[in-house]
C-alpha positions in Angstrom: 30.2 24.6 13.9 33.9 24.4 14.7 35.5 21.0 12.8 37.4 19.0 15.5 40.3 16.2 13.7 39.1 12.5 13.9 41.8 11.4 15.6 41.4 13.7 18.4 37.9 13.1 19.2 38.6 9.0 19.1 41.6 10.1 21.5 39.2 12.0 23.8 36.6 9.0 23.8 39.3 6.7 25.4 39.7 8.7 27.9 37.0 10.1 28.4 35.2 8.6 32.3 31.3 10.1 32.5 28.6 8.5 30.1 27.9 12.6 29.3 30.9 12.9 28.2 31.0 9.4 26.1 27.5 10.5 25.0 28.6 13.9 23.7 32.1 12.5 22.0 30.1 10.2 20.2 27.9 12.6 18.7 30.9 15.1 17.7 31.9 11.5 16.2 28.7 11.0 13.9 28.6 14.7 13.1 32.0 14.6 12.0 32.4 11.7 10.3 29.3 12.6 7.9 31.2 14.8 6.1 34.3 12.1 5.5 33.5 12.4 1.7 35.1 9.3 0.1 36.0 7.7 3.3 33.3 4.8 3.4 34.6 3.5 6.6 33.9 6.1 8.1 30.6 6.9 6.7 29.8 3.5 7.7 30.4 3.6 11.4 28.2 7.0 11.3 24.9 5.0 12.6 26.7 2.8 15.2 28.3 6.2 16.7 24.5 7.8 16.3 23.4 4.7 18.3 25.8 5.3 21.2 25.0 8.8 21.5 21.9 8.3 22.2 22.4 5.8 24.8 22.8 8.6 27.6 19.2 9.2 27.0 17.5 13.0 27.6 20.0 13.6 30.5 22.0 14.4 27.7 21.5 18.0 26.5 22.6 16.8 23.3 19.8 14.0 22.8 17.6 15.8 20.6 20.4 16.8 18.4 21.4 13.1 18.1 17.8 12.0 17.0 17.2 14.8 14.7 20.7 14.5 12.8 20.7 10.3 13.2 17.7 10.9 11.7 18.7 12.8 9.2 21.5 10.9 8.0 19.0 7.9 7.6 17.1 10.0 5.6 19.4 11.1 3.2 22.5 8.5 3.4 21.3 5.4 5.3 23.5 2.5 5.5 26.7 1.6 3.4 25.9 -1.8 1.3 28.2 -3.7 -0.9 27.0 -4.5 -4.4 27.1 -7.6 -6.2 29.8 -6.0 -8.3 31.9 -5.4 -4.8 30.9 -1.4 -5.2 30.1 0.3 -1.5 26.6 2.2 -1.8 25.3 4.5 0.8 21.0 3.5 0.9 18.5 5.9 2.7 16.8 3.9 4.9 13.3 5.2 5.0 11.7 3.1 7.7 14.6 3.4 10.3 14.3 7.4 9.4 10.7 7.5 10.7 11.7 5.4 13.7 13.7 8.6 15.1 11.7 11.0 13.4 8.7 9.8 15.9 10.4 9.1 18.8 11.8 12.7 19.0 8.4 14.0 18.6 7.3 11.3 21.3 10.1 12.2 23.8 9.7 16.1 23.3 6.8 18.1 23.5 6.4 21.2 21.3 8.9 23.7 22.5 11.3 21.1 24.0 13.0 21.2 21.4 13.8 23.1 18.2 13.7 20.3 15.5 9.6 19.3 16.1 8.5 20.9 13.4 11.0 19.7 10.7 10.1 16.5 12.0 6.7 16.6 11.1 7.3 18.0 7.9 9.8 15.0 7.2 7.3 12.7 8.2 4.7 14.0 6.2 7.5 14.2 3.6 8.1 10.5 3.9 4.9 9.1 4.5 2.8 11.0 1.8 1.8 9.3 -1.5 3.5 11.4 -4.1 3.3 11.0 -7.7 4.7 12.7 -11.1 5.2 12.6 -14.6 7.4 14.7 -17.0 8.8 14.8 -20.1 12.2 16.5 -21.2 11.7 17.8 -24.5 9.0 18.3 -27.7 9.4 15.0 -30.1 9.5 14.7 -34.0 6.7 13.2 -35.6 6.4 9.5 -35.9 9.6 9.1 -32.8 9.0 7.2 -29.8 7.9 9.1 -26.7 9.2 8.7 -23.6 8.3 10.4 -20.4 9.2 9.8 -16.5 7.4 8.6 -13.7 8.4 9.3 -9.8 6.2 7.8 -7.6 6.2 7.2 -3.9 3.6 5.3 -1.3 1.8 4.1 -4.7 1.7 0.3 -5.8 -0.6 1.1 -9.3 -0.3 3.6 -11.9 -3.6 4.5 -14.2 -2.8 6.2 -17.1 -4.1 8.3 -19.4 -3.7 10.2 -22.5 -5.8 13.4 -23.9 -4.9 15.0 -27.1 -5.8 18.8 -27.3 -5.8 22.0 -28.7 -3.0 24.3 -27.9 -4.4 27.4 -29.1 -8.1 26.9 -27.3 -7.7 24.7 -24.5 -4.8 26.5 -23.0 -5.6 29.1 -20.7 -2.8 31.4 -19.0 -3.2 34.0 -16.4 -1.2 37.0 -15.7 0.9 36.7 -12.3 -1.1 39.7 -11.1 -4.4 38.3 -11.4 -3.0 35.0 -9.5 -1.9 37.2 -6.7 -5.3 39.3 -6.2 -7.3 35.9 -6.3 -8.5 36.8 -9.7 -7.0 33.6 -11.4 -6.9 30.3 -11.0 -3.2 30.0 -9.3 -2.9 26.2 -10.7 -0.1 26.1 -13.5 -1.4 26.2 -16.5 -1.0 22.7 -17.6 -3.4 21.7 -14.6 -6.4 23.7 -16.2 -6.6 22.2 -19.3 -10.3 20.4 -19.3 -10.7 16.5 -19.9 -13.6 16.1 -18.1 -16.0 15.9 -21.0 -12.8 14.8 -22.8 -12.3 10.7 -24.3 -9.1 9.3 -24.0 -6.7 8.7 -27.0 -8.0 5.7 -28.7 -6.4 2.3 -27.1 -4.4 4.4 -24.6 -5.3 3.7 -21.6 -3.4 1.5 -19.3 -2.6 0.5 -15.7 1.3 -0.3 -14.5 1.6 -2.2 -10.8 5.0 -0.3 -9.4 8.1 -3.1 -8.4 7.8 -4.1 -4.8 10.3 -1.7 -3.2 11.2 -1.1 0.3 9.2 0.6 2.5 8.8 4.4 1.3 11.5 4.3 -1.2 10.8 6.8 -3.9 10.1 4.8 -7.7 12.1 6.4 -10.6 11.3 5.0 -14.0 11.2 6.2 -17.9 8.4 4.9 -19.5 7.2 4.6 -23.5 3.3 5.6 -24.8 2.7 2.7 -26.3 2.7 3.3 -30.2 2.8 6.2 -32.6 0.9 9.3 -32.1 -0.4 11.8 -34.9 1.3 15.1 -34.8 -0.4 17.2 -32.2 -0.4 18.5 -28.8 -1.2 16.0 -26.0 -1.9 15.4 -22.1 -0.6 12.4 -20.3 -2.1 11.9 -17.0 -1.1 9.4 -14.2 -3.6 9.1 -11.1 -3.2 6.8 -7.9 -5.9 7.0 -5.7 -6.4 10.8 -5.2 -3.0 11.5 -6.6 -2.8 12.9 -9.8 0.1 13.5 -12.0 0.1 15.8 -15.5 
């Protein structure tokens, strides 16, 4: 938790003699140089100092910590790539994040160490198919709607739109009830029925996603295709077992 200058940890690496202490210097590096802010260099040369640290292997009593927070960083940051406009841009790197994410769960057994569980949950995090739709705001009649779509671990889209009735197919439930098992606990928007219910006439339509790295989570705005009477309506997206509303 203490913050130790740059300069004076890359001055204690050169003269630093045992691979433990190399190994540890190297991870004070990493941890340190994440938080550079606009320093891209130095955000750059955070997986290469990750990469060293771990070279000492779990001799090192601070192996786990490198995995987890290498890990992290991959997660969250990734690597720094130059754009086509000459722009630096940090990009998680999904796969590479799962690489370390296993391995610590491979080289540590429950209660060896204190990140297992978050690495499961990141994994599952990762790895899970995830989809959702949304829209910002109510729209004037006749307008163009737009909504959003976040996908992840999906390559097709179905899509489709119910129109109902806000004052008889809405059905809300007092927090209470939720709580004592009285209720559905679903929001409100998930129990309105379309089982027995027909799609809106010539809306009904399939999207393939882009072909995106491995993992990487899909953010796109989308348009219902034509005008809509005026009237309440529920757009649903599934994939598989996923469902969005």
């Amino acid at each position: 938790g203490n913050y130790i200058p740059l300069d004076t940890l890359e001055n204690a690496l050169k003269i630093s003699t045992s691979d433990n202490d190399k190994s540890h210097l190297n991870f004070l590096l990493a941890m340190t140089m994440r938080y550079a802010g606009g320093d891209q260099y130095a955000r750059y040369r955070v997986p290469d100092e990750f990469e060293e640290a771990l070279k000492a292997g779990k001799q090192s009593p601070w192996y786990d910590d490198a995995l987890f927070y290498y890990a992290e960083w991959m997660n969250n940051y990734g690597t720094v790539q130059q754009l086509e406009d000459g722009q630096l841009q940090e990009k998680p790197d999904y796969v590479k994040a799962l690489e370390l994410y296993r391995r610590l769960l491979r080289e540590f057994a429950k209660g060896e160490t204190r990140y297992y569980d978050q690495a499961q949950a990141q994994i599952r995090t990762i790895t899970t198919p995830t989809l959702y739709v949304s829209v910002g705001n109510i729209f004037l009649p006749d307008s163009e709607i737009q909504f959003a779509l976040n996908a992840r671990n999906v390559r097709r889209v179905d899509f489709n739109l119910y129109k109902f009735d806000l004052t008889r197919d809405v059905r809300f439930i007092k927090e209470e009830d939720a709580e004592e098992g009285e209720g559905e606990a679903a929001p409100w928007i998930q129990r309105i029925p379309i089982a027995a219910r027909a799609s809106v006439k010539s809306w009904s339509w399939s999207k393939a996603l882009r072909t995106v790295p491995e993992h990487q989570v899909i953010s796109e705005q989308l348009r219902v295709q034509g005008k809509l009477p005026v009237g309440a309506y529920l757009l649903e997206a599934r994939s598989g077992s996923r469902t969005g509303r």
